[in-house]
C-alpha positions as CSV (number, residue, x, y, z in Angstrom):
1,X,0.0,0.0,0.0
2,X,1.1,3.7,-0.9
3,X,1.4,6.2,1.4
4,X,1.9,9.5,-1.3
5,X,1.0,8.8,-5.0
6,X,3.2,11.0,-6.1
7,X,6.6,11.6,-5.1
8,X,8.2,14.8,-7.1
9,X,11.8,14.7,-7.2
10,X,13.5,18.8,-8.0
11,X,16.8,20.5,-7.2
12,X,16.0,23.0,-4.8
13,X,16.9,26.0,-7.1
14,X,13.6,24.9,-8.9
15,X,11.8,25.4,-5.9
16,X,9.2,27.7,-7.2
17,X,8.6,25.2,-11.0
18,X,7.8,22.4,-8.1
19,X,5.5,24.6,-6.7
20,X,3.9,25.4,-9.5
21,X,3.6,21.8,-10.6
22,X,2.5,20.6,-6.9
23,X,-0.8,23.1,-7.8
24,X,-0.7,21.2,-11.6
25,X,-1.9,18.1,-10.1
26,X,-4.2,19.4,-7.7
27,X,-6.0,21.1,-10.6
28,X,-5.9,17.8,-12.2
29,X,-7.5,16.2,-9.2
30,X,-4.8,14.5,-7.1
31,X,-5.3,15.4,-3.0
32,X,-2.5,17.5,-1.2
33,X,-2.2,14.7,0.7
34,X,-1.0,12.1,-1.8
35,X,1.6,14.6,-2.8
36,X,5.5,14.8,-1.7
37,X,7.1,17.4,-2.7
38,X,10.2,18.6,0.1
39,X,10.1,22.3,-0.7
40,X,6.0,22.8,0.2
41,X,4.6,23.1,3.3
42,X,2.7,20.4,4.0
43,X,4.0,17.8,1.3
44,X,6.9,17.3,2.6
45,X,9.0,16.5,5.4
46,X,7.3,16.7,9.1
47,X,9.5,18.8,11.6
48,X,10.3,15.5,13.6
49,X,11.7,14.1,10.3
50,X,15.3,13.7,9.1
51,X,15.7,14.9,5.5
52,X,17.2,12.0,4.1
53,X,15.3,9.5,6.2
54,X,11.7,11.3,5.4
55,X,13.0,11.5,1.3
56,X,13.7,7.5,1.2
57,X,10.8,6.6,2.9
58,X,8.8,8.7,0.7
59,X,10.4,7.7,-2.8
60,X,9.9,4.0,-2.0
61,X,5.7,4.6,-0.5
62,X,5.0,6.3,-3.8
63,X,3.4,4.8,-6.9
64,X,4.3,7.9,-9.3
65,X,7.7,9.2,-9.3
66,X,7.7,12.4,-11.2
67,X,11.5,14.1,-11.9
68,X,12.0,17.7,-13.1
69,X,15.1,17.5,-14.7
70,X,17.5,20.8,-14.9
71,X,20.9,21.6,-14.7
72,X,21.1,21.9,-11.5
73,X,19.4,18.3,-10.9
74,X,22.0,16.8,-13.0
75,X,24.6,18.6,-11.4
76,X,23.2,17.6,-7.6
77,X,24.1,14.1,-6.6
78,X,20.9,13.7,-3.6
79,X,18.9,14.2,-7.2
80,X,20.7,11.5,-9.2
81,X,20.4,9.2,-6.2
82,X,16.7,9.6,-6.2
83,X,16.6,9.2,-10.0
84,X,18.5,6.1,-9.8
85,X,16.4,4.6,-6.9
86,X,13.4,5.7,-9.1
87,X,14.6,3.6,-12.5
88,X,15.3,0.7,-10.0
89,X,11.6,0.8,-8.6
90,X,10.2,1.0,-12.0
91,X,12.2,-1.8,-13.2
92,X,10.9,-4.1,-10.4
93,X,7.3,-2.6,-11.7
94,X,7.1,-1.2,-8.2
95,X,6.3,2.5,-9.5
96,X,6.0,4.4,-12.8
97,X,8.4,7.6,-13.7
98,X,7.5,10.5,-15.5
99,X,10.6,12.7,-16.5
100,X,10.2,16.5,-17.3
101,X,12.9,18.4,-19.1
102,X,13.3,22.0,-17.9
103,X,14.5,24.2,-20.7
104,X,17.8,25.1,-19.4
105,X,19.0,22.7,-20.8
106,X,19.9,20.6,-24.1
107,X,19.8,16.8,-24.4
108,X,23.1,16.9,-25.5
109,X,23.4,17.5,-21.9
110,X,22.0,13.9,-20.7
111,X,24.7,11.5,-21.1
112,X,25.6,9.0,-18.7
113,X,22.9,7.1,-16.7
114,X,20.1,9.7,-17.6
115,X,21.0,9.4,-21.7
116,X,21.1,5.2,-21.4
117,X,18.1,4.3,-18.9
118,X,15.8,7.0,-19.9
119,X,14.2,7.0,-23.4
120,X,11.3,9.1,-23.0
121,X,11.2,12.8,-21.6
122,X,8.4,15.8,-21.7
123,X,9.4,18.8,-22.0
124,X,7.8,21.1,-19.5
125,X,7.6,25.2,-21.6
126,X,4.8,26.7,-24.0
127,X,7.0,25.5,-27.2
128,X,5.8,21.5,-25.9
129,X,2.3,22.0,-25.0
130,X,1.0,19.2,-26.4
131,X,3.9,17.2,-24.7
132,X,2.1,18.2,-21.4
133,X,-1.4,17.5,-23.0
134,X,0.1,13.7,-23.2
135,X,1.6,14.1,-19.6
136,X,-1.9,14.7,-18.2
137,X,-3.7,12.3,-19.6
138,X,-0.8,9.7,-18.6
139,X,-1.0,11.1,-14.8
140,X,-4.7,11.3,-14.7
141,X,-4.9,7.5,-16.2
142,X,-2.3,6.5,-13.8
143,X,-3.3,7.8,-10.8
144,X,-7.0,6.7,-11.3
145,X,-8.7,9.9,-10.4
146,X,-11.9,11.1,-11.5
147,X,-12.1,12.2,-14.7
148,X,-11.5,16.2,-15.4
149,X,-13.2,17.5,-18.7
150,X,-11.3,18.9,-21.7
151,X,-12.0,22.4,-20.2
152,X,-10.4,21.4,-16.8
153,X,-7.4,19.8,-18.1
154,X,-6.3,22.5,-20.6
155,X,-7.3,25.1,-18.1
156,X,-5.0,22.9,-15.8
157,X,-2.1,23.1,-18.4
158,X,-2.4,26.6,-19.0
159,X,-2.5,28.0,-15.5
160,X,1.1,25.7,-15.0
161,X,2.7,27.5,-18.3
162,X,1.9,30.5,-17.5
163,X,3.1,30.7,-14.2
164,X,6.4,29.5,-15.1
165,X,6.8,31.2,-18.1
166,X,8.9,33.7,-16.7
167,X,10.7,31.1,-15.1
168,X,11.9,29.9,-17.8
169,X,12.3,32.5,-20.0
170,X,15.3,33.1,-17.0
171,X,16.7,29.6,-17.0
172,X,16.6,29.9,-21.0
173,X,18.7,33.1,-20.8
174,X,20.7,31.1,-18.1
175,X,21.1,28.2,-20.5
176,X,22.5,30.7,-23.2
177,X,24.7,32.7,-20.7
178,X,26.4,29.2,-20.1
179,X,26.8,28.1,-23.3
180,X,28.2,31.7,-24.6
181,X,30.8,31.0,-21.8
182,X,32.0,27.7,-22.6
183,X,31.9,29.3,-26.3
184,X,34.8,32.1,-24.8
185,X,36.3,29.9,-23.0
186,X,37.2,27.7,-25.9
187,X,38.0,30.8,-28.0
188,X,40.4,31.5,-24.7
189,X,41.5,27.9,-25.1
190,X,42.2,28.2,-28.5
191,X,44.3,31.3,-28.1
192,X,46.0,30.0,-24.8
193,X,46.9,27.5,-27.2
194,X,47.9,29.3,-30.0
195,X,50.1,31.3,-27.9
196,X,51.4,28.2,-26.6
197,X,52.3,27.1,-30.0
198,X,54.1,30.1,-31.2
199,X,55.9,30.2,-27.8
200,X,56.7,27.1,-28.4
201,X,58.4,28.1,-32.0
202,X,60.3,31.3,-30.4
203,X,61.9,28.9,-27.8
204,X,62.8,26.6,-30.3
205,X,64.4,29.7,-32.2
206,X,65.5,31.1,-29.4
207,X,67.4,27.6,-28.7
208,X,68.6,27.9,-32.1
209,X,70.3,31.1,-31.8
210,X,71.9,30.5,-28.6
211,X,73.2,27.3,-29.9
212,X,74.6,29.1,-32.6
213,X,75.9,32.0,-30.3
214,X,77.8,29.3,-28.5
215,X,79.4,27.9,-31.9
216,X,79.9,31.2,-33.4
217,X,81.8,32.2,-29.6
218,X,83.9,28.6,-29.6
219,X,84.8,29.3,-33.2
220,X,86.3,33.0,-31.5
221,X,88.0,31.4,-28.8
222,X,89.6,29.1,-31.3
223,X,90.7,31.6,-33.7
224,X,92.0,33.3,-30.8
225,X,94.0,30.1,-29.4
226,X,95.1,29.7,-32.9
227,X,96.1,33.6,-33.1
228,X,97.9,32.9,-29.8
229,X,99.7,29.7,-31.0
230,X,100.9,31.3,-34.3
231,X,102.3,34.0,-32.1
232,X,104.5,31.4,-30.4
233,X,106.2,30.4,-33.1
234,X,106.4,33.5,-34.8
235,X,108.4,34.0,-32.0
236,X,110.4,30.8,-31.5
237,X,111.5,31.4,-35.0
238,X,112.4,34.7,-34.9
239,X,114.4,34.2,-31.8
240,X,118.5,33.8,-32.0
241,X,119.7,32.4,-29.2
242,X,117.2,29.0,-29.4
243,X,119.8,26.3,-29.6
244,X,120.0,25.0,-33.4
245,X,118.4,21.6,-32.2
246,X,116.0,22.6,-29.4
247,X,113.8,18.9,-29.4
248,X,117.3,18.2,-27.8
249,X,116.2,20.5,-25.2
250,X,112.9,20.5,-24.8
251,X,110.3,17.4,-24.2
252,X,109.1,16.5,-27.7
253,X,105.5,16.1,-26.2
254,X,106.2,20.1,-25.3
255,X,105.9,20.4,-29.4
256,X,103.1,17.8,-30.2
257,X,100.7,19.3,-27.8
258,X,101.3,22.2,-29.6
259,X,101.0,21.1,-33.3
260,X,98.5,18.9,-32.3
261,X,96.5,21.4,-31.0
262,X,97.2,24.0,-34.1
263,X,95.9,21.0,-36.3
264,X,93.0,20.4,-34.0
265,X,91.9,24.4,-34.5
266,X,93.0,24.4,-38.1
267,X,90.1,21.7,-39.3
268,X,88.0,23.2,-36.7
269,X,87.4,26.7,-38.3
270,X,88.2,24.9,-41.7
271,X,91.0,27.0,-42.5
272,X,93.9,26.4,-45.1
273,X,97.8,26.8,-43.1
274,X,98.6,30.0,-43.1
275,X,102.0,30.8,-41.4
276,X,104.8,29.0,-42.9
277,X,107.0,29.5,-40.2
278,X,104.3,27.1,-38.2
279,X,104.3,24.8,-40.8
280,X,108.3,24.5,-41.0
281,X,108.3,24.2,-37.4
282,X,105.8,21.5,-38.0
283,X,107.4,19.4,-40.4
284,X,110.8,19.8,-38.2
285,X,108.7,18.4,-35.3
286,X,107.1,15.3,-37.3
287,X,110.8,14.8,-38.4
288,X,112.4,14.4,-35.2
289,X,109.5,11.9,-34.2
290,X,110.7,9.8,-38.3
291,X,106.8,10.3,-39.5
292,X,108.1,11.6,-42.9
293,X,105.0,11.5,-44.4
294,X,103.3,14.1,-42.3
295,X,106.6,15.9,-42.4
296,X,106.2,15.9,-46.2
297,X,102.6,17.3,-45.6
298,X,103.6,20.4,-44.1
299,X,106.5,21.0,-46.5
300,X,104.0,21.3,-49.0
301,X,101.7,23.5,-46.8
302,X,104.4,26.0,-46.5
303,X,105.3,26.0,-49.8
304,X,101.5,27.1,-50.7
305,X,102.3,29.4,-48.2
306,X,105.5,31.0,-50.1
307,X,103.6,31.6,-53.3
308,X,103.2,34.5,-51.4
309,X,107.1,35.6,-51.4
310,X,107.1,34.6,-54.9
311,X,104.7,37.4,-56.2
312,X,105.9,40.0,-53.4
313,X,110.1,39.5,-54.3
314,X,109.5,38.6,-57.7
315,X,110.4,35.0,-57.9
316,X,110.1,33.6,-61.4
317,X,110.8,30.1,-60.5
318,X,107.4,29.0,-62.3
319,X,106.8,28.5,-65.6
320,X,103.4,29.3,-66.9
321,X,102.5,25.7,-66.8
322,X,103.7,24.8,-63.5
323,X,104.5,20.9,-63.0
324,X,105.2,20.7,-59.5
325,X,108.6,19.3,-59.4
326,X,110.3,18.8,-56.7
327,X,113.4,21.0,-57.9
328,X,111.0,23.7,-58.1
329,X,110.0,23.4,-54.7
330,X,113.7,23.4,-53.2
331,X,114.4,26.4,-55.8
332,X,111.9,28.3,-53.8
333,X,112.9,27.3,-50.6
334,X,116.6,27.9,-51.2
335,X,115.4,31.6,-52.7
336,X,113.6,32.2,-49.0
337,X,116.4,30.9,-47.1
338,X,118.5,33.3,-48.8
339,X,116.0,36.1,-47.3
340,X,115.7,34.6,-43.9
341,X,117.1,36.7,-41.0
342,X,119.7,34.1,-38.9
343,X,117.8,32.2,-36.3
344,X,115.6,29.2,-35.9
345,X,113.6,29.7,-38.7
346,X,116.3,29.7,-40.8
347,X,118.0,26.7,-39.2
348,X,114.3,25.2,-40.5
349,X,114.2,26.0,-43.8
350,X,118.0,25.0,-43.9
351,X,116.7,21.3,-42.6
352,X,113.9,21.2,-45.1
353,X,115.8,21.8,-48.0
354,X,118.3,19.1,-47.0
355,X,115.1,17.1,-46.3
356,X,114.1,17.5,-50.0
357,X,117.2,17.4,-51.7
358,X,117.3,13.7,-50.3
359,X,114.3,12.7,-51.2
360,X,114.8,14.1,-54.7
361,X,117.9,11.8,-54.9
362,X,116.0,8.9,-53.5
363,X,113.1,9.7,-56.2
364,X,115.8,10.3,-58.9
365,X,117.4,6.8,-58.2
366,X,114.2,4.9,-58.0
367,X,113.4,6.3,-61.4
């Protein structure tokens, strides 16, 4: 046996829409009494009553379960606990629901549990009227009351529109303020994002350029370490009292280090030899150390370097076709010995042209 016949189920910021539907179905014929609705006086909950304990013993006493479905119901989890209960009830054929849409929202809004176990709604403004038209008939049938003429019913219906027109006209406007704000903030979003994307490129540019910054400030360093280097042994060569043989007395690592490190900054700033009296000194080190073939290497070197002598003092060692003997190349050598102030430098351009004048007579007697 049922206590109510009809338990109405709301969000209480549609308060005054229950209100309004609470007098519906008096109109219609259904007594106060038979009514639960917890925001009227007198339907509702008792002042000896708990709230929880008064709604669960309500929702399971009543036949018809009627839910006015807004945003805020969706959004209030006491309301989706009584709709569940409800869907449970009316699968065991314990009650029957009705479920009223409220204008506020869309139904691209019910997903989840309200989209999959609910396949019929009314929608409960003017534009629907006939959807309440059906609704009456349905509550009147279902709650076996007497029969209301035409007259009565519309009357019934009309007096409910009405009174909430205004209503909804506000949860309408409410509906469109929300949706004009999830519209800006996924303009924002898109911007944000945008931003974030071009931020993105300038960091990666800005990555680029300080990666080349550092390469561009090595490759200043090393031109200035080779500067520094040069310097040396512009100086060593230039210098007189450095003993005629000085790997004698200094380390040979002493020189490696440094003609390592020359060749080192050399292909690093892909540049050509450019100071012969490095590149004398050079071969004179790979010499001492028997590697003849790099020794040969920067002979050469600093003979592409001397071309330079050759135009400045006149030099006409070359023919117009020039065949690159190696008589040439110790002609040219012996020419800037001649010119060479006395010191180490000259002692090394005195060793490489003995160097060469062997190897000419080794090449001479192998041909």
């Amino acid at each position: 046996m049922f206590d109510n016949k009809v338990f109405i189920s709301h969000s209480t910021v549609n308060k005054e829409i229950a209100d309004h539907f609470c007098a519906y179905l008096v109109r219609l014929g259904v007594k106060e009494k038979n009514i639960f609705c917890s925001s009227v006086v007198g339907q509702g909950i008792s002042n000896s009553e708990k709230l929880n304990e008064a709604i669960s013993k309500a929702i399971y006493h009543s036949f018809l379960l009627v839910y006015i479905i807004s945003y805020d119901f969706l959004k209030s989890s006491y309301c989706m606990e009584e709709l569940g209960v409800g869907w449970y009830l009316s699968q065991r054929k314990q009650a029957k629901c009705f479920y009223l849409i409220l204008p506020d929202i869309e139904l691209s809004e019910l997903v989840g549990f309200v989209n999959s176990k609910i396949d019929k709604f009314s929608f409960l403004d003017s534009s629907h009227a006939s959807e309440l038209s059906s609704l009456s008939c349905d509550l009147i049938k279902n709650l076996d009351i007497q029969m209301k003429t035409h007259t009565q019913i519309t009357n019934a219906e009309s007096v409910l529109l009405s009174s909430i027109k205004s209503i909804n006209e506000e949860l309408i406007r409410a509906r469109q303020d929300r949706n004009q704000q999830i519209k800006d903030k996924e303009t924002e979003k898109a911007q944000l994002l945008e931003a974030l994307e071009k931020a993105r490129e300038e960091i990666v540019q800005l990555r680029s350029l300080i990666e080349k910054a550092k390469i561009e400030s090595g490759k200043h360093d090393e031109e200035i370490e080779l500067h520094t280097i040069e310097s040396v042994f512009d100086g060593i060569s230039y210098t007189t009292f450095v003993p005629n043989a000085p790997f004698s007395s200094l380390d040979k690592d002493f020189w490696f280090t440094w003609i390592t490190r020359y060749e080192e900054l050399l292909s690093n700033l892909n540049i050509k030899p450019r100071n012969d009296r490095v590149e004398a000194i050079a071969a004179r080190v790979y010499l001492s150390n028997g590697n003849f073939d790099e020794a040969y290497r920067h002979f050469l070197a600093l003979i592409s370097i001397l071309n330079r002598y050759v135009a400045l003092y006149r030099i006409e060692f070359f023919p117009e076709k020039y065949t690159g003997s190696l008589q040439e190349v110790i002609n040219i050598l012996q020419e800037y010995y001649n010119r060479e102030k006395e010191g180490l430098s000259k002692d090394n351009q005195k060793e490489v042209i003995d160097f060469l004048v062997a190897r000419e007579k080794t090449l001479d007697v192998k041909d």
